[in-house]
VMD Tcl script that builds the backbone (N, CA, C; Angstrom):
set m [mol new atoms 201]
animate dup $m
set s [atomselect $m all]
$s set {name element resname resid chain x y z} {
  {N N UNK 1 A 9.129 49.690 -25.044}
  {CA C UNK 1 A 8.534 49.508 -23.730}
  {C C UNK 1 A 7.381 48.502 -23.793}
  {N N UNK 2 A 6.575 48.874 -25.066}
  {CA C UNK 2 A 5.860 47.337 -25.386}
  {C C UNK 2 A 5.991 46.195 -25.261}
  {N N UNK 3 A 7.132 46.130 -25.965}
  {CA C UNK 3 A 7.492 44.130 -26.062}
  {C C UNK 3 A 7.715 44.074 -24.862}
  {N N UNK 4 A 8.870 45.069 -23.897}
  {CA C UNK 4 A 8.657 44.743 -22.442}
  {C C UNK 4 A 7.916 44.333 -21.345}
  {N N UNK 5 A 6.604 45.101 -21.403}
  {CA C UNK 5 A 5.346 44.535 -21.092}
  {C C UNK 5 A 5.356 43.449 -21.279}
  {N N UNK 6 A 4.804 43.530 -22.106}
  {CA C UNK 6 A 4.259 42.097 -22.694}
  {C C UNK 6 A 5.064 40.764 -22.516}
  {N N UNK 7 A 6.633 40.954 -22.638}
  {CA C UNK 7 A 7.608 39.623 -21.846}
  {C C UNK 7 A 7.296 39.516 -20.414}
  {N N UNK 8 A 7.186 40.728 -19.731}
  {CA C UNK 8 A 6.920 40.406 -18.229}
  {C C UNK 8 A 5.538 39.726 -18.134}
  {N N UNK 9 A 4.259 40.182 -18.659}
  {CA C UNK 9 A 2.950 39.871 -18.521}
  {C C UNK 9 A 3.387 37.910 -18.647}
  {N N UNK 10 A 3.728 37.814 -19.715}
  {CA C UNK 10 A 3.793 36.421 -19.960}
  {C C UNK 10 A 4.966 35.731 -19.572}
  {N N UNK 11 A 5.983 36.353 -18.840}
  {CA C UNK 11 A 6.666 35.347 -17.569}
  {C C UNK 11 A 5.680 35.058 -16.717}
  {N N UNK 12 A 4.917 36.153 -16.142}
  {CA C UNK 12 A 3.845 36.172 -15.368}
  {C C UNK 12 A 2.641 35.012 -15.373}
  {N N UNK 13 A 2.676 34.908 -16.754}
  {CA C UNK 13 A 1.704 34.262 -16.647}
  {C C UNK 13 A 2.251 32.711 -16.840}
  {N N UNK 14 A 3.560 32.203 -17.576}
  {CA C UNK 14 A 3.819 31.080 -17.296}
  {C C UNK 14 A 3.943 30.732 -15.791}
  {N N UNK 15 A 4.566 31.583 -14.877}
  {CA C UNK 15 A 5.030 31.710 -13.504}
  {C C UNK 15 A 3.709 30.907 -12.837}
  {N N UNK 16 A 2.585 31.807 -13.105}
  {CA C UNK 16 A 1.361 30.992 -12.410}
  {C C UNK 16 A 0.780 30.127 -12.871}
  {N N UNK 17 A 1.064 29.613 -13.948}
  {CA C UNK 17 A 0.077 27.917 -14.582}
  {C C UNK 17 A 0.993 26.993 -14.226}
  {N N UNK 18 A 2.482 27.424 -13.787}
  {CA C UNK 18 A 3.656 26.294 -13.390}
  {C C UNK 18 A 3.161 26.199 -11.978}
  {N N UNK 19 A 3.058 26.500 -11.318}
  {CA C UNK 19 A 2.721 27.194 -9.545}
  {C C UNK 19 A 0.979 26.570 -9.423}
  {N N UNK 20 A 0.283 26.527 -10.160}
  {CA C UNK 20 A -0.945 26.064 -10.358}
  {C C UNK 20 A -0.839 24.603 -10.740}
  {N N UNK 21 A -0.075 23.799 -11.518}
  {CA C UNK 21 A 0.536 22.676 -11.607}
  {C C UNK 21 A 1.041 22.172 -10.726}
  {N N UNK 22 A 1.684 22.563 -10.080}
  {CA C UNK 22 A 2.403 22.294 -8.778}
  {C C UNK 22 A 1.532 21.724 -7.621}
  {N N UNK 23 A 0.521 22.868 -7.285}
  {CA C UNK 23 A -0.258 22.361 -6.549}
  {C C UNK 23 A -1.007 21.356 -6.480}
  {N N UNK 24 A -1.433 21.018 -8.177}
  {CA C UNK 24 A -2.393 20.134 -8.479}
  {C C UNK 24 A -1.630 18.570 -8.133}
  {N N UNK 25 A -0.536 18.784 -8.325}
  {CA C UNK 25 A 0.630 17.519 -7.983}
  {C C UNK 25 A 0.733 17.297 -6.681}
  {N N UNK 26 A 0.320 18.127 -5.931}
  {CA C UNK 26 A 0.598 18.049 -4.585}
  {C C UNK 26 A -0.188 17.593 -4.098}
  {N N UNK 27 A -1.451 18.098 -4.137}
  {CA C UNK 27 A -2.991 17.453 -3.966}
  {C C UNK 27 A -2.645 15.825 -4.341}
  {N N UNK 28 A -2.422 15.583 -5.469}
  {CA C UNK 28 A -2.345 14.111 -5.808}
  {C C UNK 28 A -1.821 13.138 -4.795}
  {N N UNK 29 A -0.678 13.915 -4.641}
  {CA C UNK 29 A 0.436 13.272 -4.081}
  {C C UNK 29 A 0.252 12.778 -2.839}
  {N N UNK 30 A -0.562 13.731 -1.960}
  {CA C UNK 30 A -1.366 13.974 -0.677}
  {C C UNK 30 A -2.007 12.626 -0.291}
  {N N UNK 31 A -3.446 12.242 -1.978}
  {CA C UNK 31 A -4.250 11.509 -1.599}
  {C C UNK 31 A -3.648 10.157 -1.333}
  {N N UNK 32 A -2.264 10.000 -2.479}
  {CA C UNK 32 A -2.044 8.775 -2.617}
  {C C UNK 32 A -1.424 8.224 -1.200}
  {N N UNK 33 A -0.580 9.564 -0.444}
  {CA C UNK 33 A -0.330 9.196 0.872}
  {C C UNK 33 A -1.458 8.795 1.242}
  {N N UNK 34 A -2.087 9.381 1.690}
  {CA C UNK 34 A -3.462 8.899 2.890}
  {C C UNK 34 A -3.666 7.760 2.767}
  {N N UNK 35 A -4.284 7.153 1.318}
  {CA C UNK 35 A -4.462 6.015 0.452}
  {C C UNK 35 A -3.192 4.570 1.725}
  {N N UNK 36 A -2.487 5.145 1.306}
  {CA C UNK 36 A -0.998 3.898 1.306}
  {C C UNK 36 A -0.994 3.898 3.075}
  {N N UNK 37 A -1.583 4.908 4.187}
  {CA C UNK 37 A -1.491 5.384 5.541}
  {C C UNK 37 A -2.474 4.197 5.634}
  {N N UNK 38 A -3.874 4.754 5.348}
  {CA C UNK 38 A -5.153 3.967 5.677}
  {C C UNK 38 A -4.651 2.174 5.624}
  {N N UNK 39 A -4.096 1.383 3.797}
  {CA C UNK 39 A -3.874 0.332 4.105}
  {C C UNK 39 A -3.231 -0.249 4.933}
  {N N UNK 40 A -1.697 0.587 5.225}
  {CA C UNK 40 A -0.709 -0.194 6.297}
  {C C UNK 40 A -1.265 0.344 7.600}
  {N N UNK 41 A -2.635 1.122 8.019}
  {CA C UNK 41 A -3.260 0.719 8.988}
  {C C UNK 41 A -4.148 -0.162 9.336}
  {N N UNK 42 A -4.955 -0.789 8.379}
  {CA C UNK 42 A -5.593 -2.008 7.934}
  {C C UNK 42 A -4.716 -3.267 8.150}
  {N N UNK 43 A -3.654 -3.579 7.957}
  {CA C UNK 43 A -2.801 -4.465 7.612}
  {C C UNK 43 A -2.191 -4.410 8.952}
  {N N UNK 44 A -1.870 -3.649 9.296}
  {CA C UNK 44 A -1.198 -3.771 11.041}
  {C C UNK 44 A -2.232 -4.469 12.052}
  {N N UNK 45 A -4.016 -4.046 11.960}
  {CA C UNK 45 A -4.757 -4.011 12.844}
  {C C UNK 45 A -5.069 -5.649 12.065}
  {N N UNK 46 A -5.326 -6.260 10.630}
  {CA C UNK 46 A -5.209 -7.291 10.600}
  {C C UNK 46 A -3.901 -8.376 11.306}
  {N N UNK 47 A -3.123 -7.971 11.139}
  {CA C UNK 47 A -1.770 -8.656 11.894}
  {C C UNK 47 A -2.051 -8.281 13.164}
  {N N UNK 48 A -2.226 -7.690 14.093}
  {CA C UNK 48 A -2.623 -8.115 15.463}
  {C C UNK 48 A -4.055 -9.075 15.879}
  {N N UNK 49 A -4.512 -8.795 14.988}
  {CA C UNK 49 A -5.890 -9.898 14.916}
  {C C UNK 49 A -5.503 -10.813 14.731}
  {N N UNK 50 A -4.781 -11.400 13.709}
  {CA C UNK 50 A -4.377 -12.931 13.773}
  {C C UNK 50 A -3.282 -13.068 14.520}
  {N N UNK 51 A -2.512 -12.757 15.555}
  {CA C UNK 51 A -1.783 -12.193 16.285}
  {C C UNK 51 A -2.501 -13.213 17.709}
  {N N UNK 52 A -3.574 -12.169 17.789}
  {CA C UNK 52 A -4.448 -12.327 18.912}
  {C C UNK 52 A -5.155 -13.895 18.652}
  {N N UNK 53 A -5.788 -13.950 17.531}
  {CA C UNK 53 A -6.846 -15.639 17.483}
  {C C UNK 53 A -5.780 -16.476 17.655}
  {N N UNK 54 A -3.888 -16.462 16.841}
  {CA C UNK 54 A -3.181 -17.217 17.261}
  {C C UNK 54 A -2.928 -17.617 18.709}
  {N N UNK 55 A -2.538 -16.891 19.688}
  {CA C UNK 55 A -2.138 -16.889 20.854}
  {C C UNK 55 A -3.258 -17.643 21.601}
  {N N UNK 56 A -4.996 -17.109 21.218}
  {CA C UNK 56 A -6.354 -18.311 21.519}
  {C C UNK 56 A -6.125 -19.445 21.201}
  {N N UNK 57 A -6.008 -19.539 20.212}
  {CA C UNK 57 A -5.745 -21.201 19.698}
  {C C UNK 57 A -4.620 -21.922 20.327}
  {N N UNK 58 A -3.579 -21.246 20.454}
  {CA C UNK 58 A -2.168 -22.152 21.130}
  {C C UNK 58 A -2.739 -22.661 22.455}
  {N N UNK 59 A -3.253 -21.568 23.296}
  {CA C UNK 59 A -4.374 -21.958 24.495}
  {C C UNK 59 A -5.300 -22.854 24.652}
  {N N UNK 60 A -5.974 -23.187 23.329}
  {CA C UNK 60 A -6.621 -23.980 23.810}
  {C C UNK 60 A -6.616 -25.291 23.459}
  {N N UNK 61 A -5.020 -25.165 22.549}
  {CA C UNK 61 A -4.658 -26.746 22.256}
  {C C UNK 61 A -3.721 -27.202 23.858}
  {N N UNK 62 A -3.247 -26.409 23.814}
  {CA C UNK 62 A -2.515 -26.561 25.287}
  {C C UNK 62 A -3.909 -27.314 26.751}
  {N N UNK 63 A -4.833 -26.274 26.023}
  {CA C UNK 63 A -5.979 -27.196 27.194}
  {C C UNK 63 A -5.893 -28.639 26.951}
  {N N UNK 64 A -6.502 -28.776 25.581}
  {CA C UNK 64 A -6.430 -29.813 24.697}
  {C C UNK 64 A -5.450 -31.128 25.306}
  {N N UNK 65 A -4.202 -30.320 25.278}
  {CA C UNK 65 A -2.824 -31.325 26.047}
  {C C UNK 65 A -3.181 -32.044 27.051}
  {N N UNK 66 A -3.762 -30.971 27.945}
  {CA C UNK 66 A -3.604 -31.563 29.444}
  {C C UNK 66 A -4.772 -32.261 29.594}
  {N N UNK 67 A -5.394 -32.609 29.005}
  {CA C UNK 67 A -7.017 -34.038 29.430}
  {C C UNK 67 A -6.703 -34.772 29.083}
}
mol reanalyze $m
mol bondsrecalc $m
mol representation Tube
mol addrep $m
């Protein structure tokens, strides 16, 4: 009944340092999303910015044209 114990105790206890690993991977995994969210929101709001100064400039060569 001993060794029995004692196999369950220490399924037990691999069970939760695997499950504790897990999480810690998840967390990671989490930041690197956010990380990769934040740039291709940076990068979108840059591409409408030059987006926007382009469309100024075509304007005001077009002024440019007509004098």
């Amino acid at each position: 009944m001993k060794i029995v114990t004692r196999l369950l105790l220490a399924l037990l206890l691999v069970g939760f340092i695997s499950c504790r690993d897990t999480k810690a991977e998840e967390e990671e995994a989490q930041k690197a999303v956010e990380q990769i969210e934040a740039v291709e929101k940076e990068a979108e709001e840059i591409s409408e910015k030059i987006d926007q100064e382009a469309g100024e400039l075509e304007e005001a060569l077009e002024e440019l044209d007509s004098i």
